[in-house]
N, C-alpha and C positions, 0 to 999 in steps of 0.2 A: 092383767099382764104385768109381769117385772121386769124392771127397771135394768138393761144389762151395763155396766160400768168395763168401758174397759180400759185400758192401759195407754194412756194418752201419749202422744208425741213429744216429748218435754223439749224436744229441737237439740239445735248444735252436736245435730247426726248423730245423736241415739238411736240406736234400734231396740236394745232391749234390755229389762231392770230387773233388779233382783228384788224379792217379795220381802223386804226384811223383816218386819212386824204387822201382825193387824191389832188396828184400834181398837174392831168392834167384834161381836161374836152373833152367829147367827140367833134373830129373836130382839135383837139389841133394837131399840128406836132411834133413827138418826133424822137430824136435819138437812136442809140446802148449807153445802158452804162446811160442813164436819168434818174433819178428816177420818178417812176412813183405813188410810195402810201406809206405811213409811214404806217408800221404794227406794234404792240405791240403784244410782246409775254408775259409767266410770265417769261421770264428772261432778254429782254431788249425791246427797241424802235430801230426798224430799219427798211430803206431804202429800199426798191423792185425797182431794176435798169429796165429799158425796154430791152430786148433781143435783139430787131431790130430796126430799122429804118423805120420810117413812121409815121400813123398818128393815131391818136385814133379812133374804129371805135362803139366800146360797152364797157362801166362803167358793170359789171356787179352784182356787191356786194356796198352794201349801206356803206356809213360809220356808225361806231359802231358795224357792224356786226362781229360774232364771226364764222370762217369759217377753216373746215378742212384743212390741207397742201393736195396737191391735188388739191383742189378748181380751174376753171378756173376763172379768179376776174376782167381781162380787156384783151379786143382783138384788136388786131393792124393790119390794114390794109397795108401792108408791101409796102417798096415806090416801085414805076412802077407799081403796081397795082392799076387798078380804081376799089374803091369800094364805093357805096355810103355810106352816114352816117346820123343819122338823128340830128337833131340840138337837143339840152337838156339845160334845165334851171341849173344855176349854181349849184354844191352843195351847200348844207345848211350848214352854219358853226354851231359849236357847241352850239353858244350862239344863243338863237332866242325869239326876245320879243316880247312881246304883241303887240307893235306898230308896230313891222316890220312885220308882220302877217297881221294886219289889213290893211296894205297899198298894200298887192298884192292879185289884184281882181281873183273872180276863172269867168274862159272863159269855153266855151262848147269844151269837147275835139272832134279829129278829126271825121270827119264824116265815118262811119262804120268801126272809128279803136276799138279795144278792150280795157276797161279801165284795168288797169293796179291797180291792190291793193291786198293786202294780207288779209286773209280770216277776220281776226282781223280788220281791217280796213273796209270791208266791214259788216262788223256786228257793229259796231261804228257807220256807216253810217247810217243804216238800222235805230238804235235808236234813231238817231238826224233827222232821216226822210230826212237826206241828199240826192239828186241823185249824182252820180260818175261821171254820165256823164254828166253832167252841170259844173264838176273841174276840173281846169285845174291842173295836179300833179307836186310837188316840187319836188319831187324825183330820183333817178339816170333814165335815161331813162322814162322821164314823170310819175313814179311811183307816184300814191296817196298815202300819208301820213297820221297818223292820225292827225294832225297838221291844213294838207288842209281842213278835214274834219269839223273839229271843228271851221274853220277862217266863214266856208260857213255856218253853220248851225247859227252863232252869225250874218247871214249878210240877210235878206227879209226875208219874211215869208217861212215857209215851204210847200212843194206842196200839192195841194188839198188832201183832205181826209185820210191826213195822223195824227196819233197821237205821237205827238213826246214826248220823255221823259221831265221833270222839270230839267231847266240847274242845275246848284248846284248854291249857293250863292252867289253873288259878290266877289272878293276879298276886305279887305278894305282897298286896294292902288295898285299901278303899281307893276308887278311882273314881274323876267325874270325867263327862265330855264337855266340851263347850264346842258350839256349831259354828263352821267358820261361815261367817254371813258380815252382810252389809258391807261398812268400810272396812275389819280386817281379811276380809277374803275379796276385796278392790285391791288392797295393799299389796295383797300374795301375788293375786294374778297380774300386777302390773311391777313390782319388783322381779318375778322371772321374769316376764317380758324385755323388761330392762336387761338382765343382765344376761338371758338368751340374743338380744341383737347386738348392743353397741360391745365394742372393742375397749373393754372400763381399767383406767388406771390410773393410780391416786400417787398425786404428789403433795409433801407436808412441808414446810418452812415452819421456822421460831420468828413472830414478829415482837420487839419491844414497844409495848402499848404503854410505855410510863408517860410520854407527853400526850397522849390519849385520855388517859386515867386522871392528868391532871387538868389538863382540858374540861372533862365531863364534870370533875368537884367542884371548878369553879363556875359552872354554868348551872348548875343545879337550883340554887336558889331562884332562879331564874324561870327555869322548866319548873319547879313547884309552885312557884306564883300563875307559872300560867298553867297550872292543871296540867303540864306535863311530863311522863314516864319515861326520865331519860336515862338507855339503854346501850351497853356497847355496843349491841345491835345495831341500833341505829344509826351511829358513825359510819359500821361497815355498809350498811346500804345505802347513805350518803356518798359515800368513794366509788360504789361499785362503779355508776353509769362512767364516770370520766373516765373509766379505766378500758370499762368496755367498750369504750369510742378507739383506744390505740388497740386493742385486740379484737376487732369485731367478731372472730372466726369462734369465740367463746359465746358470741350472743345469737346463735344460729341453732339450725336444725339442718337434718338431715333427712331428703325427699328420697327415699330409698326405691319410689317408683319411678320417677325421672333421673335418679341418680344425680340432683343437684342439690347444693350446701345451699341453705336460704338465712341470708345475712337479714337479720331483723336491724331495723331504721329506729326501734324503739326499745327502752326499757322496762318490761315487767317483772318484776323480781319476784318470784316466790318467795315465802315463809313458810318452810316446812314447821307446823304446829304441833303440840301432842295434844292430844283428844284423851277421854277415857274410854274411846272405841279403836282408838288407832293414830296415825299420824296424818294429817291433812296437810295443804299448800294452797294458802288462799294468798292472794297475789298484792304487792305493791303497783297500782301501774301506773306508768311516766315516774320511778323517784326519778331522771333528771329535771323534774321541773320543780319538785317539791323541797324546802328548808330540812335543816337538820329536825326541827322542833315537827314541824311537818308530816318528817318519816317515823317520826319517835311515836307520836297522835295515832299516825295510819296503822302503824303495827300493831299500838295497844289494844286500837279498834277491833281490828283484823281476830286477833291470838283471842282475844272478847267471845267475839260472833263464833269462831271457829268451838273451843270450848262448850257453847252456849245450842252448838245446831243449829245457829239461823245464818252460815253462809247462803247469799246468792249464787249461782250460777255463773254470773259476769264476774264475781269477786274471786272465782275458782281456776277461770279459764285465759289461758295465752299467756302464759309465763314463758318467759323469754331466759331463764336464769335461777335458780333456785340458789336457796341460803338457809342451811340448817344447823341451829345449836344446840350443843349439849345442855346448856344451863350451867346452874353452878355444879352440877356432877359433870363437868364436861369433860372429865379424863384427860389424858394425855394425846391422843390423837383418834382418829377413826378413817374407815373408808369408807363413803357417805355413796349410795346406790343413785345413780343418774336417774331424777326426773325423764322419761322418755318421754318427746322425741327430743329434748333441751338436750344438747352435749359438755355441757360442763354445770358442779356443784359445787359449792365452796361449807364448808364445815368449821365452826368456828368454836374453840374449846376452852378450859380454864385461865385466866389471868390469874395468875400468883407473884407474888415478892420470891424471884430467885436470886442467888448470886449472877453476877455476869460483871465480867471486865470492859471496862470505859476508860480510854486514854493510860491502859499499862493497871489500873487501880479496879481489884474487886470489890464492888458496890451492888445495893440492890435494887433490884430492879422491877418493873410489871410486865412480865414474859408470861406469852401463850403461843400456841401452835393453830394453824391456818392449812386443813386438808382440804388440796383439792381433789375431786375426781374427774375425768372427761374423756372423751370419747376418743381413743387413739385413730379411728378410722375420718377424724375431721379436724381434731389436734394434736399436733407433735407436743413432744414433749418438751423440747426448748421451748418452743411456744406458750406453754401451758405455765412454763419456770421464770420466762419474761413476765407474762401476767402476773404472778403471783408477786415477784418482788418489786412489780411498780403499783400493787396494791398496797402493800407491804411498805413502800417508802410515803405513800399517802397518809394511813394510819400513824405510821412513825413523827408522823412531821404535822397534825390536825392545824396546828396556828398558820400553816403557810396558806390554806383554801378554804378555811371557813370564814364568814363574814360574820356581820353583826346579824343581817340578812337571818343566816339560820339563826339565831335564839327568837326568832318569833316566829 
């Protein structure tokens, strides 16, 4: 008997994950403890270990697939058991092009086995005057795709006295797909989500970060002896908490089934991160208890792990506040998409030497811009405008609230 794996509960009220990659390919030998399929959930990317020892005997869930916890998703032929296995064309990676399409011919599938396709595929078929069983299928367990379908109908003529639909047009040039899965298709579906509920509208300020900028040069030698990455980042998420203490209505959410504002007692600040899969937000929690040097550390760590694929779960979840920068491409401003269900974002852009007038005399200076967005159904906008310039006079003034405290 084999071994059925299924789609574990991973908690913090998932029900159910997307298939994003398998490890292993049916035939493959795996151990106890292997990972066997990267799943994305909406609160992070993670690892499905194999429970036993042995060998893969059935793929049962395609990648991309979005599949209940419950699910049985791969079956393992436990070792000392002989179980046969049938042999399967590799999985299809994400990216799949015109040409690598065209290059694998469709072969007549086995003789009186059943074709294998999903009803939608099979009416695809039907249209292109395709036979099923003339193709050979790409998919987990010889599954036909609609992929297959469409490589076979671009390749001889169609069979007798069939009327096949008018292809659509040429492209006019080479085109590939890339599948939206994993984290960029988390991102998709939780920025509409975002911007289908909350009521989102962004207000920008010019803060002058020169006593900032001279602040952080002279601490640096400081943060480099102690192995730390000090960032203007970091100031900003140093200021936030005391700010969020006079505007609490910015550190809340909104209970859209009680219709009550839930004023958070605490501060987890998000890091919106870039990934080479997407943008993640793995979380600061309590900066008000942690040093400047402190928050500088936790970020480095964080933007690390995030980068790297090895967030936690706990490092992912209950952001109270998000904060996302441009980098040094930070442009001149943005409308930064609300973290849902958080009602306000703060976007933090280029520091440049502009001119700017001080005491009647133009001088230069270290000017950036500070987008917020937030939730018009939980903050007004003078509201959101207080906030922003008692951030704004924080930043402006670092020598009046920093101790010595923060450099270590």
């Amino acid at each position: 008997m084999a071994y059925d794996v299924k789609l574990p509960d991973i908690g913090e009220g998932v029900a159910e994950g997307e298939i994003v990659r398998w490890l292993v390919r049916v035939g493959d030998p795996v151990t106890e403890d292997q990972p066997l399929v990267e799943v994305m959930t909406d609160k992070a990317s993670v690892e499905i270990p194999s429970p036993r020892t042995g060998s893969v005997q059935t793929i049962h869930v395609e990648e991309g697939a979005m599949v209940p916890v419950g699910t049985t998703i791969i079956s393992i032929a436990v070792a000392g058991e002989v179980v046969a296995v049938a042999p399967s064309e590799p999985l299809r990676s994400a990216v799949t092009t015109g040409a690598a399409l065209a290059a694998m011919p469709p072969t007549a599938a086995a003789a009186g086995g059943r074709v294998e396709a999903t009803p939608a595929v099979r009416a695809l078929a039907k249209d292109l005057a395709v036979s099923l069983e003339s193709i050979r299928g790409s998919g987990v367990n010889g599954r036909i795709t609609a992929d297959d379908v469409r490589v076979a109908a671009g390749q001889g003529a169609p069979p007798a006295g069939a009327a096949p639909t008018l292809p659509p047009a040429a492209a006019p040039g080479p085109e590939s797909r890339l599948a939206l899965r994993g984290l960029r298709r988390r991102i998709a579906e939780h920025m509409r989500r975002s911007l289908s509920t909350a009521a989102q509208f962004t207000f920008v300020a010019e803060c002058d970060f020169t006593a900032l900028v001279e602040h952080r040069t002279t601490a640096k030698p400081a943060a480099d002896a102690a192995g730390v990455k000090l960032t203007y980042l970091a100031y900003l998420f140093r200021a936030l908490p005391a700010v969020l203490q006079q505007f609490p209505l910015l550190n809340s959410s909104l209970d859209e089934a009680t219709h009550e504002i839930v004023l958070k007692g605490y501060y987890h600040l998000g890091l919106a991160t870039n990934t080479d899969e997407g943008l993640t937000v793995p979380i600061v929690r309590n900066a008000d208890r942690l040093s400047l040097f402190e928050i500088a550390r936790e970020i480095d760590r964080l933007a690390v792990a995030a980068r790297d694929h090895k967030l936690t779960l706990e490092e992912l979840r209950g952001g109270t506040f998000t904060v996302t920068s441009t980098g040094t491409k930070g442009g001149l401003l943005a409308t930064p998409i609300l973290h849902h269900p958080q009602v306000a974002i703060l976007g933090m852009h280029s520091i440049t030497k502009k001119p700017a007038v001080v005491q009647d005399q133009i001088v230069a200076r270290d000017l950036g811009n500070l987008s917020l967005s937030l939730d018009h159904r939980v903050v007004d906008g003078a509201v959101g405008a207080d906030f922003m310039y008692a951030l704004i006079e924080k930043l402006q003034t670092p020598n009046e609230w920093l101790t010595a405290g923060d450099l270590s």
